[in-house]
C-alpha positions as CSV (number, residue, x, y, z in Angstrom):
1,X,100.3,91.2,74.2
2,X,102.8,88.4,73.5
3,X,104.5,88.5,76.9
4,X,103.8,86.2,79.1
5,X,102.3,88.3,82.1
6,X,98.8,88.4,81.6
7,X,97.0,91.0,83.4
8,X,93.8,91.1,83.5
9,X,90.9,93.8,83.6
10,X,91.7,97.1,83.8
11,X,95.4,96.7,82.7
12,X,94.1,96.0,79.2
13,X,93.3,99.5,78.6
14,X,96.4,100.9,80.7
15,X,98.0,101.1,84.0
16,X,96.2,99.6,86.9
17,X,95.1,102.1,89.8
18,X,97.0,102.2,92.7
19,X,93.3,102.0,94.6
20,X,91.5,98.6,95.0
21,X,92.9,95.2,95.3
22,X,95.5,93.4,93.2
23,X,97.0,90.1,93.4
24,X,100.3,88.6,91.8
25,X,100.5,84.9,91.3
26,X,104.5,84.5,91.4
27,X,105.7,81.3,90.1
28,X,109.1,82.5,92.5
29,X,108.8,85.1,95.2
30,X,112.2,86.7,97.1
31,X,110.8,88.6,99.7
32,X,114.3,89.6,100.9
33,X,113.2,89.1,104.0
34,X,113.4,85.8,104.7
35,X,112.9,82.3,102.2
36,X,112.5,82.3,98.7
37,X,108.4,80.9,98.0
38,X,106.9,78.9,94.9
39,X,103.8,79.6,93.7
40,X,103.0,82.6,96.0
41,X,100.8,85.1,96.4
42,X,101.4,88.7,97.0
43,X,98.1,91.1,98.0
44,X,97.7,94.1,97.8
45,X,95.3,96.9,98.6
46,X,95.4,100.2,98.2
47,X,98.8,100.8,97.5
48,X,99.8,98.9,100.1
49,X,101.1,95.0,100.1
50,X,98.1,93.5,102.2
51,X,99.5,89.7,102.5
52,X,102.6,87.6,101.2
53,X,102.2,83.8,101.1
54,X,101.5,80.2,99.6
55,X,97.7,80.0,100.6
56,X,96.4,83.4,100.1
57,X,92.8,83.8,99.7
58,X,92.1,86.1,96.5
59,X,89.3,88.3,96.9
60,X,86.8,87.6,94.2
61,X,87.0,91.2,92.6
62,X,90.9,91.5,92.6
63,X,92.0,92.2,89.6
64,X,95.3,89.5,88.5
65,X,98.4,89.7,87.2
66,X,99.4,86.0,86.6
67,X,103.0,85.4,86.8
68,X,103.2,82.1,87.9
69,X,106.3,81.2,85.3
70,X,108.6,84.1,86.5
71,X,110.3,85.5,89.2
72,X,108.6,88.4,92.0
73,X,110.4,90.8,94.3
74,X,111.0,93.9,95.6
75,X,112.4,96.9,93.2
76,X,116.0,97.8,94.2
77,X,116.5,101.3,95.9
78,X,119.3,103.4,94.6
79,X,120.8,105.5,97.7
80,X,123.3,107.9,96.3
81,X,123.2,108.8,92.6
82,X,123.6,112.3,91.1
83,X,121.6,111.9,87.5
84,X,118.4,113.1,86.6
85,X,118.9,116.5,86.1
86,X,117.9,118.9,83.3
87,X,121.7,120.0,82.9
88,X,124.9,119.4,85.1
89,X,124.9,118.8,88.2
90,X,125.6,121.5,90.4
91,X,129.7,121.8,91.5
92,X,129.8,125.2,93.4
93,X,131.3,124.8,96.5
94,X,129.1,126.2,98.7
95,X,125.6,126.0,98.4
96,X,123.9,124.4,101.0
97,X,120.6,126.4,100.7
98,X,119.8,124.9,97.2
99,X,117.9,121.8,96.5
100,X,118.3,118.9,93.8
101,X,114.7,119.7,93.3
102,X,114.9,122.8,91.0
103,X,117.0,120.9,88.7
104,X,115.3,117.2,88.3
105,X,113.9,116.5,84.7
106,X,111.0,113.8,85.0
107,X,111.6,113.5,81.5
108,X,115.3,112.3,81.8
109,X,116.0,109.4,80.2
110,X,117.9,108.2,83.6
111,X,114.4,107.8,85.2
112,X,113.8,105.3,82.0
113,X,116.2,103.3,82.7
114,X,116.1,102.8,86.0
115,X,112.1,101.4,85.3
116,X,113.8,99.1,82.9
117,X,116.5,98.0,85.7
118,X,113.5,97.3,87.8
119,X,115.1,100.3,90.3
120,X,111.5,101.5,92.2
121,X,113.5,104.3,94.7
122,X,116.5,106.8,93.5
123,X,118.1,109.0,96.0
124,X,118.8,112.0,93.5
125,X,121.6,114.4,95.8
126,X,124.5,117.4,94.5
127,X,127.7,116.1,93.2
128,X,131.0,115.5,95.1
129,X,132.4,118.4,93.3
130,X,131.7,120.7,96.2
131,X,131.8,121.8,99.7
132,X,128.7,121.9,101.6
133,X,125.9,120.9,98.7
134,X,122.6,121.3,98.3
135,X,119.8,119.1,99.8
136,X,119.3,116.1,98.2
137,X,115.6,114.4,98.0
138,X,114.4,111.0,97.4
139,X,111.6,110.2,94.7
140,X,110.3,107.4,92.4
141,X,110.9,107.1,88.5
142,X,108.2,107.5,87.4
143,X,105.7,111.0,87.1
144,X,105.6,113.6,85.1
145,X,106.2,116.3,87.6
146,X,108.9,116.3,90.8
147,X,105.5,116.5,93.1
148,X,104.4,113.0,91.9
149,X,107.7,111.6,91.7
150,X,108.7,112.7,95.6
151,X,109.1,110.3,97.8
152,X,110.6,112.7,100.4
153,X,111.4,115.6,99.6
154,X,114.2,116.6,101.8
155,X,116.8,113.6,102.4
156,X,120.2,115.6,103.6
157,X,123.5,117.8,102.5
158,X,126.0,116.7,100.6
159,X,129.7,117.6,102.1
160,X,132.7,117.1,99.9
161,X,136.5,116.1,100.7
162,X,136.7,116.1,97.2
163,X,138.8,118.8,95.6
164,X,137.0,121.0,92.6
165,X,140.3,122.6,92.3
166,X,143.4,122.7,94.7
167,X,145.3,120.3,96.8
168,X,143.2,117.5,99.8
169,X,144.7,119.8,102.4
170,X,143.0,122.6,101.0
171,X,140.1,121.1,101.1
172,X,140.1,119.6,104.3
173,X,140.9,123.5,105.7
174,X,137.9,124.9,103.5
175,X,136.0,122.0,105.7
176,X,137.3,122.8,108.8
177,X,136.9,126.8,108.5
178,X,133.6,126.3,106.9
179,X,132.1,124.2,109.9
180,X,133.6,126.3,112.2
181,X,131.8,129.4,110.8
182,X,129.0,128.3,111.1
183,X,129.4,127.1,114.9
184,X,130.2,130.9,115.5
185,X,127.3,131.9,113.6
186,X,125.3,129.7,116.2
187,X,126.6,131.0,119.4
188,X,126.5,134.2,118.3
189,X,122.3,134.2,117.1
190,X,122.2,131.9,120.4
191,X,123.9,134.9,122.5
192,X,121.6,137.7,120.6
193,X,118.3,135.6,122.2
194,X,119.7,135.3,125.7
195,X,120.3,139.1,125.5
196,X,116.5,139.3,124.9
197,X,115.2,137.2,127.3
198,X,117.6,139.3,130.0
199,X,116.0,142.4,128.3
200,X,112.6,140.9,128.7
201,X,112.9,140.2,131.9
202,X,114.2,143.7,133.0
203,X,111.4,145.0,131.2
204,X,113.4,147.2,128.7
205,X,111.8,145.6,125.4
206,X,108.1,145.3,125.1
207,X,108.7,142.1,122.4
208,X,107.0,138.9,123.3
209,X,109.1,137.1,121.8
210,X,112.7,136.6,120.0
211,X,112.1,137.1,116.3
212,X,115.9,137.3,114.7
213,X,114.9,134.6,111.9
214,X,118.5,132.4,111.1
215,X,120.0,133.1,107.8
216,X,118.1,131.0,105.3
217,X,121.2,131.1,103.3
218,X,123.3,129.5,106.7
219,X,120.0,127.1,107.8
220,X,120.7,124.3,106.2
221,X,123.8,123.7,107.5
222,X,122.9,124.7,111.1
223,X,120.3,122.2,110.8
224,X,123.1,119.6,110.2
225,X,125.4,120.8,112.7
226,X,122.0,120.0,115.8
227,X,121.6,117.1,114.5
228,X,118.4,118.4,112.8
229,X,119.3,117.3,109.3
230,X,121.4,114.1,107.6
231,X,124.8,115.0,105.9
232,X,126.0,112.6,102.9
233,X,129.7,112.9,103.1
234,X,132.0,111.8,100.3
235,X,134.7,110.5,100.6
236,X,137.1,110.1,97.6
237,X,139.8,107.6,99.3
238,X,141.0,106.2,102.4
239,X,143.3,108.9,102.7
240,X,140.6,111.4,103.5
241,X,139.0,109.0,105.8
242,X,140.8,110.2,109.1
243,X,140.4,113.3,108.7
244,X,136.4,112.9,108.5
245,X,136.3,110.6,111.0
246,X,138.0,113.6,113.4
247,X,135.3,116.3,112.0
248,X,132.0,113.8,112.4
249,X,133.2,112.9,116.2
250,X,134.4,116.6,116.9
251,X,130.7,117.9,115.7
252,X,128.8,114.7,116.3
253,X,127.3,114.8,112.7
254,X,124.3,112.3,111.4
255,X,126.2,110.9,108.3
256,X,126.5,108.6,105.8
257,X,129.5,108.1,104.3
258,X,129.9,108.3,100.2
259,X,133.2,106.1,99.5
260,X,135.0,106.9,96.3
261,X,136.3,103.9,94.0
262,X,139.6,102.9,96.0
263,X,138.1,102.5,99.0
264,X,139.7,98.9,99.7
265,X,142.0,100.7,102.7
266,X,138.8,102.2,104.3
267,X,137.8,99.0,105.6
268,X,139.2,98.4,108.8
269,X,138.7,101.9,109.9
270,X,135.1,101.6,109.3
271,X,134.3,98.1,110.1
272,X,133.7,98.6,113.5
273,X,131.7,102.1,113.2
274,X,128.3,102.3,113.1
275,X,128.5,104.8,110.2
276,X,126.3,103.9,107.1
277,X,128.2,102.9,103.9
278,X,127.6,103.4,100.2
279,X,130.1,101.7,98.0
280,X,131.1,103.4,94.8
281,X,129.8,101.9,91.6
282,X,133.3,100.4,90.8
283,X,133.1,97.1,91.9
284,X,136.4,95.9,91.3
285,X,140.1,97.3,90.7
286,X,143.8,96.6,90.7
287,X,146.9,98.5,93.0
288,X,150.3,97.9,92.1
289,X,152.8,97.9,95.0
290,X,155.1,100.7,94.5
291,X,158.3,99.0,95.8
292,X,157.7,95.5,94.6
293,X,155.2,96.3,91.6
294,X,153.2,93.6,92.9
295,X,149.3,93.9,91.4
296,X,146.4,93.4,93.7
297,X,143.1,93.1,93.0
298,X,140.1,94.3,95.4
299,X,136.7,94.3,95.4
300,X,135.4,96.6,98.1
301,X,131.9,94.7,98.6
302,X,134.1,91.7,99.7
303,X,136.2,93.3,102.0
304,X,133.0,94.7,103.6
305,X,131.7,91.5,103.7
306,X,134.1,89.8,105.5
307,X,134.7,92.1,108.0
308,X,130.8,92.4,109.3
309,X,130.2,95.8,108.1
310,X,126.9,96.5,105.6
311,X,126.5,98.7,102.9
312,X,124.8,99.4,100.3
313,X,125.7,99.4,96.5
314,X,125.3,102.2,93.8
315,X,124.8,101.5,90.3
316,X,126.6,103.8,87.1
317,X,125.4,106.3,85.2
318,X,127.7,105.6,82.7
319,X,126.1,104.1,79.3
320,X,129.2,103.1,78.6
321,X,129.9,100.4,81.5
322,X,128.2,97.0,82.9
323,X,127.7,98.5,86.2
324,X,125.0,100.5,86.0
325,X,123.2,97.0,85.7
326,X,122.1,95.5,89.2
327,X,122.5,92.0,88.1
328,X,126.1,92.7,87.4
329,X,127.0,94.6,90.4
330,X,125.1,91.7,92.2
331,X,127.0,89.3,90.4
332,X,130.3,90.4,90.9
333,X,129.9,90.8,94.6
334,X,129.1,86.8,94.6
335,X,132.0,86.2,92.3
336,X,134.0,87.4,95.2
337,X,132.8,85.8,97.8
338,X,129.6,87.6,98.9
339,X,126.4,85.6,99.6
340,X,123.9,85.7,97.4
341,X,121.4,87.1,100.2
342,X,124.1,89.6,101.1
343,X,124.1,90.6,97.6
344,X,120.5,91.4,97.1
345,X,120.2,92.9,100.7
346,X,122.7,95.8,99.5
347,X,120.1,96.8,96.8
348,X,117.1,96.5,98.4
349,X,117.2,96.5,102.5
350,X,120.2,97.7,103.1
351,X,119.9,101.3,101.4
352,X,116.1,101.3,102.1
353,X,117.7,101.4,106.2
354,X,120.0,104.2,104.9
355,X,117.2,106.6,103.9
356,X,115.4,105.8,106.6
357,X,112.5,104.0,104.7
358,X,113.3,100.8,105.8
359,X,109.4,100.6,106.5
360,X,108.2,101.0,103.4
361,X,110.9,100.0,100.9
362,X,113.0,97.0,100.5
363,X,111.5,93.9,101.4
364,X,108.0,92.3,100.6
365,X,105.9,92.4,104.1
366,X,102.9,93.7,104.9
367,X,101.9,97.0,105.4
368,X,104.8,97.9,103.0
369,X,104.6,100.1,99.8
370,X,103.3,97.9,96.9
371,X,106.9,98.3,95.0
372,X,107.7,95.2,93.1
373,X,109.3,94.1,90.1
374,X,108.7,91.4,87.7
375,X,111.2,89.3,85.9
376,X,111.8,86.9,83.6
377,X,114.1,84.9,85.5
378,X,116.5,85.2,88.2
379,X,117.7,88.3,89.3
380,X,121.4,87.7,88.9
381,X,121.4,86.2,85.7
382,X,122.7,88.0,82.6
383,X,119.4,86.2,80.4
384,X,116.8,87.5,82.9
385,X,114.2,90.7,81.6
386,X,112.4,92.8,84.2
387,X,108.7,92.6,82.6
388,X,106.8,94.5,85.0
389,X,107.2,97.2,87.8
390,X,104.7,97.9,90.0
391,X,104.7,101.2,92.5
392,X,102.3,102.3,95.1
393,X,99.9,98.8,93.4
394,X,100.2,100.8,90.0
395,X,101.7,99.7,87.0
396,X,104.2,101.6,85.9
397,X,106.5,100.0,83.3
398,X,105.8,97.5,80.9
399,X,108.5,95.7,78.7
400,X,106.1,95.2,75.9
401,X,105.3,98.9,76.2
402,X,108.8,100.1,76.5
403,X,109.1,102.6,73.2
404,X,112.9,102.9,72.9
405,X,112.9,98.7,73.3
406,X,110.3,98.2,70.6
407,X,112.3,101.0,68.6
408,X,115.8,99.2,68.9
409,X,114.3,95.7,68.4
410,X,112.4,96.6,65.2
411,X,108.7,95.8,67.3
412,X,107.4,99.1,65.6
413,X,108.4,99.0,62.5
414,X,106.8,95.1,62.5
415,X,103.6,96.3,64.3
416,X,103.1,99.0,61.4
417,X,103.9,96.3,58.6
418,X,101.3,94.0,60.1
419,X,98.8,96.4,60.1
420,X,99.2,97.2,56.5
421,X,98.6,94.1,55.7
């Protein structure tokens, strides 16, 4: 291998096992959670980090990755994307009993890249073409079926403000009407069992018990309406935001909020709230006044920032656009004023808290998932590689191993001339 990680045993003839004991020698380690180390150590046993530190004692049969010239930490977690799917994503407007599931591809090439990108958790949901979506689940990049690539299987319903077709308001009344249906459908199953246990106890049913099964087709969405299940709400402008606001208090809903790209008027609303936020992939973007035709330039992460309120950031899927790149999305927050902590916090912590796996995800500590990712140099820099990812203790991707890199850099074609000669 002519990269500089050298690994040593049982990576030579492929991945390492995510059982036994593995130690990285990190010339830089950014643990996220608190100061940047030099020449640290990170353990880890069985899948799980064991120990992060300067004077770690490796046990004599670890096996070693040395990357004492480069920079360690912990892969960045997507929390809202809608890729990965074997065809388009799913716009019906109301399908709440479906599940992102039945329509992931581990072969996509999304899952690729995201290795590449040193992403090591991808919250795969419906898109915000729809009313009440499917359920969403959360998995790693990296398996060849959807049962080795779950993390967690069920993560929440997407709901939509977003029109497929029509006018907001007509949306907003779909919303409304579709909510309240399935409040009535509620009372109503809850009125049919307190009819039984009155028969029961007068003795005019023999049952033991209350069998009506709820609607599998309605479940889902009585499941978010007790509080039973997460709802991912999108939000395509501040305009909307009101309105959604009125129907999360109204039915006490366990959201997160999905903020379209002109979200920049959303901020003071939500500031204050303890509602989740995931910013939209657009990190920057101009308004012209329409009476003085004076252009302003926002950049949602910023305005977040300044007014106390977290969130986390969401990368493109676009091929065609710098930010599906975490560096640049990292980068462009900074170039705004964020902090550079604040900046890797929304790619890491930050959306690990979101899905609820801020335990195992998001920070190097131990007891923590062994999910890291190794780079050539700084994180925010445009010049920086990742090299390595490692999930679960196993190594999954390997620059030198990547087959479309080696294909667009010429590396096979060179490796076959060599051996011919």
């Amino acid at each position: 291998m002519n990269s500089k990680i050298a690994v040593l045993g049982a990576l030579l003839a492929g991945s390492l096992p995510s059982q036994g004991t593995l130690a990285i020698k990190a010339g830089r380690l950014i643990p996220i959670s608190g100061q940047e180390l030099q020449n640290a150590t990170v353990l880890i046993e069985n899948g799980k980090i064991k120990a992060v530190g300067t004077d770690i004692e490796v046990p004599w049969d670890a096996k070693i990755i040395d990357a004492s010239d480069m920079v360690v930490m912990p892969t960045y977690v997507t929390a809202h994307t809608t890729a990965g799917f074997r065809t388009g994503n799913e716009n019906l407007a109301n399908i709440p009993y479906i599940t992102v599931a039945d329509g992931i591809d581990p072969a996509n090439a999304y899952f690729e890249e995201s290795l590449r990108n040193g992403v090591g958790t991808i919250h795969v949901i419906q898109g915000n073409q729809t009313l009440f979506g499917g359920q969403g689940m959360i998995l790693k990049p990296y398996g060849k079926t959807i049962e080795e690539m779950a993390v967690r299987s069920r993560s929440g319903l997407k709901l939509s403000l977003a029109p497929a077709a029509g006018s907001r308001m007509a949306q907003i009344q779909k919303m409304r009407r579709g909510l309240e249906d399935i409040v009535e459908y509620i009372a109503d199953h809850e009125r049919k069992r307190q009819e039984f246990e009155r028969e029961k106890a007068a003795g005019a049913t023999s049952d033991e018990s209350f069998d009506e099964e709820m609607d599998p087709l309605k479940k889902p969405m009585v499941d978010v309406l007790q509080g039973n299940e997460k709802a991912y709400f999108y939000i395509p402008s501040a305009v909307e935001l009101a309105e959604a606001r009125r129907l999360i208090a109204k039915y006490d809903l366990d959201v997160v909020l999905v903020l379209g790209p002109r979200c920049h008027q959303a901020v003071e609303s939500l500031a204050q709230s303890g509602i989740p936020v995931i910013l939209d992939a657009t990190m920057e973007y101009e308004t012209t006044d329409s009476e003085t035709e004076v252009v302003s330039s926002h950049c949602p992460a910023a305005l977040f920032t300044k007014a106390g309120k977290e969130y986390a950031l969401s990368l493109s899927t676009s091929a065609n656009t710098m930010n599906r790149y975490p560096w640049w999305q990292m980068a462009t927050a900074m170039r705004n004023g964020v902090t550079r902590e604040q900046a890797l916090a929304s790619l890491t912590i930050v959306p690990a808290r979101i899905l609820g796996l801020e335990d195992d995800v998001g920070t190097l500590e131990p007891g923590k998932a062994a999910n890291l990712q190794i780079l050539t140099g700084d994180p925010l820099k445009a010049t920086s590689w990742v090299e390595t990812v490692i999930l679960d203790g196993e190594v999954v991707y390997e620059r030198d191993r990547d087959g479309r890199l080696r294909h667009l850099f010429g590396k096979d074609r060179a490796d076959r001339q060599s051996v011919k000669n």
